[in-house]
N, C-alpha and C positions, 0 to 999 in steps of 0.2 A: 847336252844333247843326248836322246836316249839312242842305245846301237841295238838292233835285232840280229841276229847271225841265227838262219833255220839253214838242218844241212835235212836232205829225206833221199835215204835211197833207195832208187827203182828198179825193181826186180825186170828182166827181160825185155827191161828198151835199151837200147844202144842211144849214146849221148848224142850223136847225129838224128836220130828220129826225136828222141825227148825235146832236144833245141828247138826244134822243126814244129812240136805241138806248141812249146813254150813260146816261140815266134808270134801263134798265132794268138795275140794279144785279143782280138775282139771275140772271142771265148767264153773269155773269163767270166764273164753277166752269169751265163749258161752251167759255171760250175760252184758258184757262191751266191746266194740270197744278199749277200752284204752290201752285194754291187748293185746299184739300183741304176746306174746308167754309165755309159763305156762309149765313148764318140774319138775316132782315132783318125786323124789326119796322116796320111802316108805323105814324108817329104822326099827321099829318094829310097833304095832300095834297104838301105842302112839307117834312116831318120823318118820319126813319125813324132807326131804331138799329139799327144791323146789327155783327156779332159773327162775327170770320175768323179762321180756323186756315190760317195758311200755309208751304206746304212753308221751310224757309229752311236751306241749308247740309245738316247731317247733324240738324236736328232740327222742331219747330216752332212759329213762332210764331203766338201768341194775343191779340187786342183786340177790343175793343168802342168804336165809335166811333158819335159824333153826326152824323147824314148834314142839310144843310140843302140843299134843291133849289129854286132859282129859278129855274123857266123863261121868265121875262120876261127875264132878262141871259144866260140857257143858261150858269148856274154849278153846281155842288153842291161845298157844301163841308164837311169833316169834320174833326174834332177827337177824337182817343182820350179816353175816359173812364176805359178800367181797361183793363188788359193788359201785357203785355209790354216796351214800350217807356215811358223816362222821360217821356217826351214824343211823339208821333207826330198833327200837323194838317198839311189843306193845301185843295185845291181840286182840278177839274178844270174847264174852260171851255171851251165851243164858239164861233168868231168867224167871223165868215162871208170866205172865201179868195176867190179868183181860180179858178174854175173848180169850186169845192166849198167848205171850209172847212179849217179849223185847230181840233186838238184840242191843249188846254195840261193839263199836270199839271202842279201843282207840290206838291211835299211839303217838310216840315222835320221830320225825327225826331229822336233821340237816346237812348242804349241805357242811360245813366245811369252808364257805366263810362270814365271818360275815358283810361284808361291803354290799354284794347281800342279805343279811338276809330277809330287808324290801322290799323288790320287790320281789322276790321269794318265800318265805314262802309264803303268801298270796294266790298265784299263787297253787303251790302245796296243802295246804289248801283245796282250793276251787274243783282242781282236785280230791285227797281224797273223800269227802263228795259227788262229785259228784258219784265219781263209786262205795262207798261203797252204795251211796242209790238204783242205776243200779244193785249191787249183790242183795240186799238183795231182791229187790222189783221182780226180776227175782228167786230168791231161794223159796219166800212167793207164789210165782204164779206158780210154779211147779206142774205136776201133783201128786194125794194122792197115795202112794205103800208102799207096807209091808215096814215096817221098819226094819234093819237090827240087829240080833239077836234077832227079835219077830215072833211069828206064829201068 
């Protein structure tokens, strides 16, 4: 199973506002070409099922994953359910930085093909880090609004 660990730190948002962009999962389309489609089922205020079709290579991939969101730890974490990959769960985290915060992804996937392992992992890899750096650096560059449950 291949493991991704992205840490990026964000100048001048506080880890409560960052969470609060990062929250707002159906976004994402808006700050990445990669995503070609984002359909997110809200289950209560902490659970969502969200279902992505993403650009990948010359074709694309499709899952449906378990979203859980705590915003008391500013985590949401996801685990695939049905799609594409043998396996694809991880997290994202907000932690509060020196001057703003730290946004962490981490993933661990696996395509279920272990012979393709070494040419595609890498491949995927590189995708990953590229579009979580395209979210976050599009979430950091947001304009400033009331935060939600604050006056």
């Amino acid at each position: 199973m291949k493991r991704v660990d992205i840490s990026t730190l964000v100048s001048d948002r506080d880890s409560t506002e960052m969470y609060e962009l990062l929250s707002e999962t159906e976004r994402f389309p808006q700050l990445t070409d990669a995503i070609e489609s984002l359909r997110i089922e809200r289950g209560t205020d902490t659970t969502a099922v969200s279902t992505w079709r993403v650009r990948f290579r010359n074709g694309i991939l499709q899952w449906t994953e378990a979203d859980v969101y705590d915003p008391e730890l500013r985590t949401i974490a996801f685990d695939q359910v049905d799609g594409d990959f043998d396996s694809f769960r991880g997290s994202w985290s907000v932690e509060p930085g020196e001057h703003g915060c730290v946004v962490r992804f981490i993933a661990e996937f696996d395509f279920g093909m272990p012979t393709l392992a070494p040419m595609v992992d890498p491949i995927a890899e590189a995708a990953l880090c590229e579009n979580v750096a395209q979210i976050v650096s599009g979430l950091a560059a947001a304009p400033r609004r009331a935060l939600r449950g604050h006056s």
